[in-house]
C-alpha positions in Angstrom: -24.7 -23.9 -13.4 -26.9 -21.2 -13.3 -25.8 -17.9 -12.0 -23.6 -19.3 -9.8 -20.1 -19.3 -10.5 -16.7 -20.3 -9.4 -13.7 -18.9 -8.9 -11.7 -21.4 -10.2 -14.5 -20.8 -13.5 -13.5 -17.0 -13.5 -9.5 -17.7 -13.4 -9.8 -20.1 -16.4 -11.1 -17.2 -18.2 -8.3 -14.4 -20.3 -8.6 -10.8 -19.1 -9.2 -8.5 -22.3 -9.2 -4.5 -21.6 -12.0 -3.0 -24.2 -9.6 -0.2 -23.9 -6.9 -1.2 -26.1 -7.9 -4.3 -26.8 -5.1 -6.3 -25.0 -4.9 -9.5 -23.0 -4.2 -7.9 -19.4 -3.3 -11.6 -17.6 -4.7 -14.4 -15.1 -6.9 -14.0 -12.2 -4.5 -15.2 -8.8 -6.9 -13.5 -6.1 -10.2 -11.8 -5.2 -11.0 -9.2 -2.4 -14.3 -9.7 -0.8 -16.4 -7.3 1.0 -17.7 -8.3 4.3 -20.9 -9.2 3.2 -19.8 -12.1 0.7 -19.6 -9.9 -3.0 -16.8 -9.4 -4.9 -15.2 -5.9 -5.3 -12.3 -6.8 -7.5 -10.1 -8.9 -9.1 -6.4 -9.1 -8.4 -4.6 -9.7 -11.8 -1.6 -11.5 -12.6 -0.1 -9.3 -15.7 1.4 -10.7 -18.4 5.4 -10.1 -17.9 8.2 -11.4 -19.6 9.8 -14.6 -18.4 12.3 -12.9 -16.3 10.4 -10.8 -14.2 8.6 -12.4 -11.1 7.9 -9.1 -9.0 4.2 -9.2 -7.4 4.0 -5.4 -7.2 3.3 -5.8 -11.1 -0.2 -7.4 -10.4 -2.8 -5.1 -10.9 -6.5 -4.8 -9.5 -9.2 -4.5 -11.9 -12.5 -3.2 -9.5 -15.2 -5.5 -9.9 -17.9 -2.3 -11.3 -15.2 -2.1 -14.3 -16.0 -5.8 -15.9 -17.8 -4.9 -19.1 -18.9 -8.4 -19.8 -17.8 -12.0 -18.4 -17.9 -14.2 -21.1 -17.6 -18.6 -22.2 -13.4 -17.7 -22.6 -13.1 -14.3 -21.4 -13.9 -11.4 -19.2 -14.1 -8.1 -20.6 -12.7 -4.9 -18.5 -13.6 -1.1 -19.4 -10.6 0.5 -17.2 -6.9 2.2 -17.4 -4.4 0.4 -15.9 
């Protein structure tokens, strides 16, 4: 693969904050700059099973990934 990789390869991937040391959630979306990079990642928190409010998701910039790893991406950030 190379250093190419897919979206679809980052949103298989569990979100851990370095922080704390928690598991923050899925990947759902991506904002892209004009010019094709990625400035963040738009993250799906964990919630319970009754709460389905999108204002919960959270965005995790893309200069605040520590590390993306084989099973999970690493972020250095306060949310």
């Amino acid at each position: 693969m190379g250093d190419k990789m897919r979206l679809s390869d980052l949103q298989n991937k569990n979100i851990v904050n370095v922080i704390d040391g928690k598991n923050i959630g899925n990947i759902i979306d991506v904002n892209i700059s004009n010019d094709g990079k990625i400035e963040s990642l738009i993250i799906e928190t964990n919630k319970n099973l009754l709460s389905f409010n999108r204002d919960l998701d959270k965005e995790v910039l893309w200069k605040d990934i520590a590390k993306i790893g084989e099973d999970v991406i690493l972020i250095n950030t306060r949310l």
